[in-house]
N, C-alpha and C positions, 0 to 999 in steps of 0.2 A: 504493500500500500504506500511505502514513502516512498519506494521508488516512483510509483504514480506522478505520486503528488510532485516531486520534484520534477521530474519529467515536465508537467502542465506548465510549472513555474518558471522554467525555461523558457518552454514559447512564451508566454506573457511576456515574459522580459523581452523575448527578442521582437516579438510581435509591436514591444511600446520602442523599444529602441530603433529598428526601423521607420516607426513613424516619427519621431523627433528626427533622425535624421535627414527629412525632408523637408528641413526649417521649417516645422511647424513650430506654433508656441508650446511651450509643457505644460501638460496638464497636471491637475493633482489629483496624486496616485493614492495620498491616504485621507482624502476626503471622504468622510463613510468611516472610517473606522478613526483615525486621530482625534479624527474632530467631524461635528456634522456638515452634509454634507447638501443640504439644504439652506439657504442663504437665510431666510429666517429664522430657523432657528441657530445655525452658526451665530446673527447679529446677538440672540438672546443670551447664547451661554457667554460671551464675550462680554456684553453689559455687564452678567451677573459675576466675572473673575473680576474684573477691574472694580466693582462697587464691593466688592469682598475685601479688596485693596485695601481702598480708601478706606475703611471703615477698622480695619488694623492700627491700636494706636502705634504699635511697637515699630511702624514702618513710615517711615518721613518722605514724603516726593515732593521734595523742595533742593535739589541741586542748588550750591552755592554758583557754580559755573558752567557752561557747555561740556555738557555731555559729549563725548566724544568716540566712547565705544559703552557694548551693555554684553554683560555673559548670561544668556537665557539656556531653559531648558526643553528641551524639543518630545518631550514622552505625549501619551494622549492625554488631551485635558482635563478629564476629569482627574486626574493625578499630576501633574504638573502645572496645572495649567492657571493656576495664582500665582506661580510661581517667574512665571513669565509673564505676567500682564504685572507685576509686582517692576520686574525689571524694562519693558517696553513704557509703563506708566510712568517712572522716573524722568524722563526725557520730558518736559512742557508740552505740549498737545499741539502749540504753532509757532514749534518751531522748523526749521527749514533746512534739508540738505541738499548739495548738488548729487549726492549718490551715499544710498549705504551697503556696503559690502557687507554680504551675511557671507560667514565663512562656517564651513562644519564639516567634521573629520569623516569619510568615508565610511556606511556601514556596510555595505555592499559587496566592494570590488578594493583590490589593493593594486596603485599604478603609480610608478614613481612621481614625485613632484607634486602641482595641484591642477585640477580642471577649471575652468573658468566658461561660461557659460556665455556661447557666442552665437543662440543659434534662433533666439527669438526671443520671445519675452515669457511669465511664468503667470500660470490662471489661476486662481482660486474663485472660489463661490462668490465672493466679494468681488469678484470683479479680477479684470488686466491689468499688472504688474508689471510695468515699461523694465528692460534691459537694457544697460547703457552697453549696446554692442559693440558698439565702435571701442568705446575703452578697454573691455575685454577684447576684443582684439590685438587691441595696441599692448597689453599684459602678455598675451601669448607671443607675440614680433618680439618684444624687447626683451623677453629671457628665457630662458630654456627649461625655469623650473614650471613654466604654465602653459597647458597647453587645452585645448578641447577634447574632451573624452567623453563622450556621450554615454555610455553607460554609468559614469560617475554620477549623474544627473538625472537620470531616466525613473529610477525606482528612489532614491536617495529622500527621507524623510525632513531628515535634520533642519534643512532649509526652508522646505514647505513650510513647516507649520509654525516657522515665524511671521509667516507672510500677514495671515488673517489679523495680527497684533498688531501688525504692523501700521496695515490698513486701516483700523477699527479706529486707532489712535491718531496716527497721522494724516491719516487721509489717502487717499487712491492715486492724487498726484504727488507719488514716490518715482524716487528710477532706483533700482538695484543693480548691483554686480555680483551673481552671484559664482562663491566659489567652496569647491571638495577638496577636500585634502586625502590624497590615497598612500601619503609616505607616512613611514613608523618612525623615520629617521631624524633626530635633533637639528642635526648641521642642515637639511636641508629646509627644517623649518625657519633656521633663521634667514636661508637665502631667499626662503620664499616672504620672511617680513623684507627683506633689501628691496626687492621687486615693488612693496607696496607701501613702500616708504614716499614715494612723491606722492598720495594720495593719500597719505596718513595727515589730517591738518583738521583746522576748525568748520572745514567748510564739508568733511564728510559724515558719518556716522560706520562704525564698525560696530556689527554683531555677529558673535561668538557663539556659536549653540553645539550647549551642551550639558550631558544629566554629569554627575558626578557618582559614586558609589553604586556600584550594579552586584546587587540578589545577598549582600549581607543582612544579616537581623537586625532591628529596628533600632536594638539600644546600640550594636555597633557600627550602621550606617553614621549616628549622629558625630560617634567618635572618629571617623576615619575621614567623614565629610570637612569637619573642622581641621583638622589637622592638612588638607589639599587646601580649604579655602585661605587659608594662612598663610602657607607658600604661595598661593596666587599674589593677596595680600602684599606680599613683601615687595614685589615686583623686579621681582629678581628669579630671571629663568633656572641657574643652579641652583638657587633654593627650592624652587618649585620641581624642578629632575631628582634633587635628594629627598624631598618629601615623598613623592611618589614612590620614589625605592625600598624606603621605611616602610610605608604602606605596606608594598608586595612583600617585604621582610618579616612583616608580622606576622604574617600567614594565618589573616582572619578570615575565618571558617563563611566558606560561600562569596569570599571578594571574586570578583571577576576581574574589575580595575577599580579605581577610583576615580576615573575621571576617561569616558568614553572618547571626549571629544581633546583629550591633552595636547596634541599638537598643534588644534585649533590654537588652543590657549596662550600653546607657547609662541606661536605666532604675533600673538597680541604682546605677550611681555615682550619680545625682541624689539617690537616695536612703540613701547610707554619707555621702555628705558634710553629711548635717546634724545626723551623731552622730560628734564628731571621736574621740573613745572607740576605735572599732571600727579593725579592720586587715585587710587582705588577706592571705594565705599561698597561695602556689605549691606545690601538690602532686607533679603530674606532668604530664609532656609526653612525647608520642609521636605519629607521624602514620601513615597506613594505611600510606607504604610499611615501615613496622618489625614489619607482622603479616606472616604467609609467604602472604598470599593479595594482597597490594596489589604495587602496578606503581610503581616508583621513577623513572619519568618523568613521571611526575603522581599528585601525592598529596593529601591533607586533612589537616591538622592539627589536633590535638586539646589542649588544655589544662585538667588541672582544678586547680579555684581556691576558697578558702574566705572568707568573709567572717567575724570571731569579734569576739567581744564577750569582752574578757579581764578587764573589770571585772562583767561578771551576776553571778558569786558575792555580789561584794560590794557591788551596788548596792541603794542606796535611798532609797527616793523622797525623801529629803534633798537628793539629786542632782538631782532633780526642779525646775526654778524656778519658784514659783505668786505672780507679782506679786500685789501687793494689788489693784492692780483688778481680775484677774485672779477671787481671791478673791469681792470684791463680788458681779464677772458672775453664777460658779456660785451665791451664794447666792441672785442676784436670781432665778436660771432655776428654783431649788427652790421658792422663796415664790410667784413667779408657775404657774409650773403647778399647783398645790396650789388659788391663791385662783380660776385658771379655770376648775377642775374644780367646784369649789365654784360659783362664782357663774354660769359660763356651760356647763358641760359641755362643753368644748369645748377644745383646747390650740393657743397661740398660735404661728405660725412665728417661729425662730428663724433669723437671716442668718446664715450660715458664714462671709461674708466680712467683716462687722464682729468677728468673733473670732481671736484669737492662735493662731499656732501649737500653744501649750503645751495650749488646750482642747482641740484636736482630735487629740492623743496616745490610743490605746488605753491606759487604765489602769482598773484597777478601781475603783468609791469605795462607800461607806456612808454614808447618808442619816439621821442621827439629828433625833428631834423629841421637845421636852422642855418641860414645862409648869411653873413654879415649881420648877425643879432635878429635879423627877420624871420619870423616863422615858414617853416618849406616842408612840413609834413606833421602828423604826430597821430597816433591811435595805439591803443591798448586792450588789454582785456582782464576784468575782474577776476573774473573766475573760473581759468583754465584746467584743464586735465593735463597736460602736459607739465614736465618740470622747467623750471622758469629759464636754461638756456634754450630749452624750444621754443617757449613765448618770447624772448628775446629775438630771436630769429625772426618767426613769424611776427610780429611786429615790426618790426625794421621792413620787411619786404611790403607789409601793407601800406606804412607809412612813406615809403619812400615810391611806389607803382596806384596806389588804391586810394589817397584820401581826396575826396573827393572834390574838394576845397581847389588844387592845386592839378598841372599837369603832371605827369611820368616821369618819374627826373632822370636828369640827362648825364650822361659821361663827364660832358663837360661841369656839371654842377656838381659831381662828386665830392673833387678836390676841396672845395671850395665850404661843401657838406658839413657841420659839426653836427656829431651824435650825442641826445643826453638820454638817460635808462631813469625811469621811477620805478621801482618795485615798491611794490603794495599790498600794505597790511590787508586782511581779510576784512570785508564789510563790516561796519555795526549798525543797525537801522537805530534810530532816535526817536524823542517824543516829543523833546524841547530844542530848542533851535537855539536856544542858548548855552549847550552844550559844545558848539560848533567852535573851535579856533579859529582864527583866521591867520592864514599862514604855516597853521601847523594841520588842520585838517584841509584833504578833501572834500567834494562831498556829490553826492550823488543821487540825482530822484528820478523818481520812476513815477506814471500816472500810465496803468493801462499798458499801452504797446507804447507808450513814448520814453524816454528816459534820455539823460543829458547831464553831463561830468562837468567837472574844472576840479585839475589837481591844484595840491595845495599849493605849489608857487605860483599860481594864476593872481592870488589876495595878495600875495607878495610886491610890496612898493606902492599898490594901490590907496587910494582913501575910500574904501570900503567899508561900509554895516555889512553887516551880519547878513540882513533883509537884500542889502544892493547886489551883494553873492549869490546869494538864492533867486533873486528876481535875473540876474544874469544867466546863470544857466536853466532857469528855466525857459526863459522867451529864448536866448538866445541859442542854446543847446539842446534842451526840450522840446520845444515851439509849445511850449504851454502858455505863454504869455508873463506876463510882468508879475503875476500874482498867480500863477498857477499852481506853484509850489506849495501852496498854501493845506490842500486837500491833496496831494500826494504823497508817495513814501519816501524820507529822507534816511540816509544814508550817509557813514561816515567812514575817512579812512585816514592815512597817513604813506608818507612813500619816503623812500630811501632814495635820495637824488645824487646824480655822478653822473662827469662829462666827460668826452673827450678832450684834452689841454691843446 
């Protein structure tokens, strides 16, 4: 009979992995059994985990700062499933990512490296779940530890069933990355946080799914849980590899592991330790036998966990460190892509690993070009996917071929060219317009499809209000008018400025 049964399970598998292989979207495979699979009453058990939440005095969902990553638990809800709307609830209800990467350790299939899902977008009952494909893409080009593996994705729970929290909380207009991890191996979990380092910043959200303690007894679940969530805690990967060791040294009676998704995690630590800034927060802990449907001689243990960023309010890119050679690089990579569109049509490769960490940071920059002090180009972009010598690049070629303002500049006007680079801090949106520097912020507002910048040396030397900045980029960068800004969203930043001598 298990031959049977495996046999069937086979086709199904292969039966669902051929269809995803024809760039369909993925559907969800434990809709019906995770979680219901009826959108109404999905919406009802969702209300009732998160009101279960709040109503817990022993659990605060007041972040001092941006949330930055969250460790959830991916079992079926009715046993896990406080326990993750504990940890998705943490995050503010509006606030805003350009992408969250859910990452979760393969339960399925083991394949070196991690899968990255490039092949449509992800359904639930709630609805379409946008995939930032183009980035997963660009993940699989730029390393060799990511790659498309369709079978990693096909059956694979773990991810799913963050979705619907996701949704319920956030809202439907999300974009995800999602990604499997099918390696058992340390070193290559840290190459693969190296990989997702220029997309580790304020402007993403990472989640972690995963249960922790699998089929120990009740009262030693709580003990073995605690002792993993401690080592996470610490935020330090060898403390977290030597707790885990401890663990299996104990040789508590029915451990499977202590923590299903570990690589996951360690992913996350390789990547919190190289912003000493950020801190961990312990939310809440419960294991299946504390729902009335779990057996308290073998249980899972569940922990959710916040990653925050207590200085985002007030960072800016002053915090940012941009050696001067540093400096040089980006200017050389604007002047060079600019002189080989001009002379060879064509753009030169650029080595990843002759450059510094600090270039390959997601950060936005502005590309100004300026002939005898008069303005001869300039355009930027806030909030890139690329690390900021690509945006460098790419800016330069727009500014110097594309703004609109000016013609195509010429050979001759190269020489003559000076380049200045703003990198820029991450957006802050505001509420009082007296917040606003002048000089030291930019600022930026949106109304609708409209929206219209001026970096901060624009107020520079000028005799400007506050009011006469905002009424400037709105009429005249917005086309909102003189007072348009008034009912719009404002936005605030800060930029790191350096020129060519």
């Amino acid at each position: 009979m298990k031959t049977i049964y495996g046999f069937l399970i086979m086709i199904f598998m292969t039966m669902n992995i051929s269809g995803q292989q024809r760039g369909h979207d993925r559907e969800p495979v434990v809709a019906g059994s995770f979680y219901p699979a009826r959108e109404t009453e999905l919406i009802r058990q969702l209300d009732q985990l998160f009101e279960n939440v709040s109503s817990m005095r022993s659990v605060t969902l007041e972040p001092a700062g941006r949330v930055r990553a969250i460790i959830s638990p991916h079992a079926g809800y009715i046993y896990s499933g406080t326990v993750a709307a504990s940890a998705v609830g943490y995050i503010p209800s509006n606030t805003k990512y350009d992408n969250i990467f859910i990452i979760g350790s393969s339960h399925r299939v083991s394949f070196p490296g991690a899968s990255v899902y490039t092949d449509g977008d992800y359904k639930t009952p709630l609805g379409t779940v946008r995939v930032n494909t183009e980035l997963a893409k660009q993940l699989t080009r730029n390393s060799k530890v990511f790659s498309y593996f369709n079978a990693a994705h096909s059956s694979e729970h773990s991810l799913e069933v963050q979705l619907p929290f996701l949704q319920h909380h956030l809202g439907n207009d999300i974009t995800i990355v999602p990604i499997v991890l099918g390696t058992q191996n340390s070193k290559v979990c840290e190459d693969i946080a190296n990989g997702l380092k220029p997309y580790f910043n304020g402007n993403n959200l990472f989640v972690i799914s995963s249960d922790f303690s699998h089929y120990p007894s009740f009262e030693d679940a709580i003990e073995v849980d605690k002792a993993t969530v401690q080592g996470l805690l610490s935020g330090d990967p060898e403390i977290f590899l030597n707790t885990l060791r401890k663990n299996s040294e104990m040789h508590v009676e029915g451990l499977a592991t202590s923590m299903c998704g570990w690589t996951s995690g360690l992913v996350l630590l390789h990547l919190a330790k190289t912003e000493p800034g950020l801190e961990f927060k312990h939310i809440l802990y419960q294991n299946s036998g504390h729902s009335i449907y779990g057996d308290k001689s073998s249980v899972v243990g569940y922990h959710s966990v916040a990653l925050i960023d207590n200085d985002y309010t007030t960072n800016s890119v002053a915090d940012f460190s941009i050696s001067h050679e540093d400096q040089g690089k980006l200017l050389d990579i604007a002047r060079e892509a600019i002189s080989s569109y001009l002379v060879r049509d064509n753009q030169p490769s650029i080595n990843e690993s002759n450059l510094s960490p600090a270039l390959k940071e997601t950060l936005g920059a502005f590309v100004t070009l300026t002939i005898d002090g008069e303005l001869r180009g300039c355009i930027g972009r806030f909030m890139p996917s690329e690390p900021l010598y690509e945006t460098v690049r790419l800016m330069a070629l727009e500014a110097a071929f594309n703004d609109a303002r000016f013609n195509p500049l010429s050979k001759d006007e190269l020489e003559k060219t000076k380049i200045e680079i703003s990198v820029l801090s991450p957006l802050r949106k505001i509420d009082d317009i007296n917040k606003i520097m002048l000089g030291k912020h930019g600022v930026y507002i949106k109304k609708g499809i409209r929206s219209g910048t001026f970096l901060p040396q624009v107020a520079h030397n000028r005799d400007w209000t506050i009011t006469d900045f905002l009424g400037h980029i709105s009429r005249d960068k917005a086309g909102l008018g003189w007072t348009g800004w008034q009912d719009a969203e404002i936005y605030v930043y800060e930029a790191f400025v350096f020129e060519e001598e």
